[in-house]
Structure formats: structure tokens, C-alpha cells
RODO-2510 file (C-alpha; in nm, 4 decimals, decimal comma):
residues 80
     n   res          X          Y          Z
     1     x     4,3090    -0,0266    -0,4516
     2     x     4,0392     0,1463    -0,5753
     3     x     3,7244     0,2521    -0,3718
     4     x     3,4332     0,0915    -0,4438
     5     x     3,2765     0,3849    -0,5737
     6     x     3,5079     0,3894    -0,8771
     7     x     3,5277     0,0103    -0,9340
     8     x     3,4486    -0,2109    -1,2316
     9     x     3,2668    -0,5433    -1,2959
    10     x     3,5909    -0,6919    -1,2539
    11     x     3,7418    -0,5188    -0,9434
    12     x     3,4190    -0,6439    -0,7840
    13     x     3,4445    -1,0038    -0,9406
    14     x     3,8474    -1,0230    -0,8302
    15     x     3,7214    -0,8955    -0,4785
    16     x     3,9857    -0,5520    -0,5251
    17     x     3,7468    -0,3299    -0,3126
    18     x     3,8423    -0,1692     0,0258
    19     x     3,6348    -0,2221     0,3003
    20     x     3,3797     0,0648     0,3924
    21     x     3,2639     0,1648     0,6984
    22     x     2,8710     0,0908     0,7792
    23     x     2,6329     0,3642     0,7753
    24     x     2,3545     0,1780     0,9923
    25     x     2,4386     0,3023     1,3341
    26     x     2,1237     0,2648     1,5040
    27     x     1,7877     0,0674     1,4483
    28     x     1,5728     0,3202     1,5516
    29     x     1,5636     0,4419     1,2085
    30     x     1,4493     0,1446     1,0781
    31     x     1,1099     0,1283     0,9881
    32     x     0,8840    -0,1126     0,8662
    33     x     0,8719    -0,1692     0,5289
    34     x     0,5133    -0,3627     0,4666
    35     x     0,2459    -0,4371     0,7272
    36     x     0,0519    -0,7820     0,8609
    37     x    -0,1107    -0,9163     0,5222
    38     x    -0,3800    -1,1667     0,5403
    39     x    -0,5194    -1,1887     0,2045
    40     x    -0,3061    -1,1785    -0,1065
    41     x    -0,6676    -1,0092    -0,2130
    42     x    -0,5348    -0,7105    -0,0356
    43     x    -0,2186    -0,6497    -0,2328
    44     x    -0,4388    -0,6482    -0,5324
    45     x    -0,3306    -1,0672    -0,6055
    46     x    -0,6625    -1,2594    -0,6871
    47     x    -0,6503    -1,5684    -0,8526
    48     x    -0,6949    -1,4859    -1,1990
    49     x    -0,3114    -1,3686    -1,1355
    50     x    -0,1960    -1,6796    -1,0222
    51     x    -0,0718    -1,9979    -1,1623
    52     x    -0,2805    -2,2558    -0,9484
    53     x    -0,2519    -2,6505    -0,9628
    54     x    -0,3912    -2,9086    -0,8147
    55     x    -0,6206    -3,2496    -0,8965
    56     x    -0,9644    -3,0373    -0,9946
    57     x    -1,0299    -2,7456    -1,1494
    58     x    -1,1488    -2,4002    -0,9931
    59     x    -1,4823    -2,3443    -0,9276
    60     x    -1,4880    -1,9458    -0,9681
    61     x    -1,2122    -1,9794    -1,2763
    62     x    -1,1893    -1,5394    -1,3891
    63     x    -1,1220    -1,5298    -1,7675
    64     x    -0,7235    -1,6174    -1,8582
    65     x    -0,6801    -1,8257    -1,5799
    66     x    -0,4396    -2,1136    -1,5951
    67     x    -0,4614    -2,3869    -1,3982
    68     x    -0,2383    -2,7077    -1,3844
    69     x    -0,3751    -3,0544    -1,4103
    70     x    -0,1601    -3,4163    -1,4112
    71     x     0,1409    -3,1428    -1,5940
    72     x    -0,0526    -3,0235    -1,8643
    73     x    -0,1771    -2,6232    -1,8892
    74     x    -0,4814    -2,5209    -1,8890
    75     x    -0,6120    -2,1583    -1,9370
    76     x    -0,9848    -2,0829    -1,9008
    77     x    -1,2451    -1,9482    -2,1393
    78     x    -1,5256    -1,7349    -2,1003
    79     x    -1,8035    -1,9074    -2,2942
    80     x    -1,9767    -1,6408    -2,5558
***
């Protein structure tokens, strides 16, 4: 057996890897990755980004946005 540093595709696939041993000893060192998010507004997300849905359309609709209705796409238009 190979180690799994020098494997291919199909050692992986045919499960021909050796075990290794874990390098997470302690949890101390684990930190947090994101924090407490309330608002998809504060991970830059606003609705313009998002495919909504639902029975009526958006009131504040930003330019692009699609919105689905009884299946069918819609994507808003600024009026000129």
C-alpha cells in the first residue's frame, strides 16, 4: 500500500490507502470560523442577489431581480 500522499483517483476509489494518524490533538486551537449573523444584509446578500418566490411580487424590486410566481420567472425592469 501506498500512502495517501502518493495515491491516485483510483487507490482512493478502491479504498487502497493506509490509515493516518490525526493531527487535531486538542480543541483549543480551534477557532471560530464566522461570527453571530443576523442580517444576510451584513454579508453583503441583499435581495437583488437572491432568487425570491412567493404569491406577490416585491415591493422594493432592485434592477435584475427575479422573482418566482405560480413557476414562471420573472426578472424586474427599471422603467426609463
Amino acid at each position: 500500500m501506498k500512502s495517501i500522499r502518493f495515491n491516485s483517483v483510483w487507490d482512493l476509489i478502491n479504498k487502497k490507502t493506509t490509515p493516518t494518524v490525526s493531527t487535531d490533538k486538542n480543541v483549543a486551537f480551534v477557532k471560530t470560523i464566522y461570527s453571530t449573523v443576523d442580517e444576510k444584509e451584513d454579508l453583503g446578500i441583499n435581495n437583488q442577489n437572491l432568487i425570491l418566490s412567493g404569491s406577490e411580487f416585491p415591493v422594493e424590486a432592485g434592477a435584475g431581480q427575479i422573482f418566482i410566481k405560480d413557476g414562471k420567472p420573472y426578472i424586474y425592469k427599471e422603467q426609463a
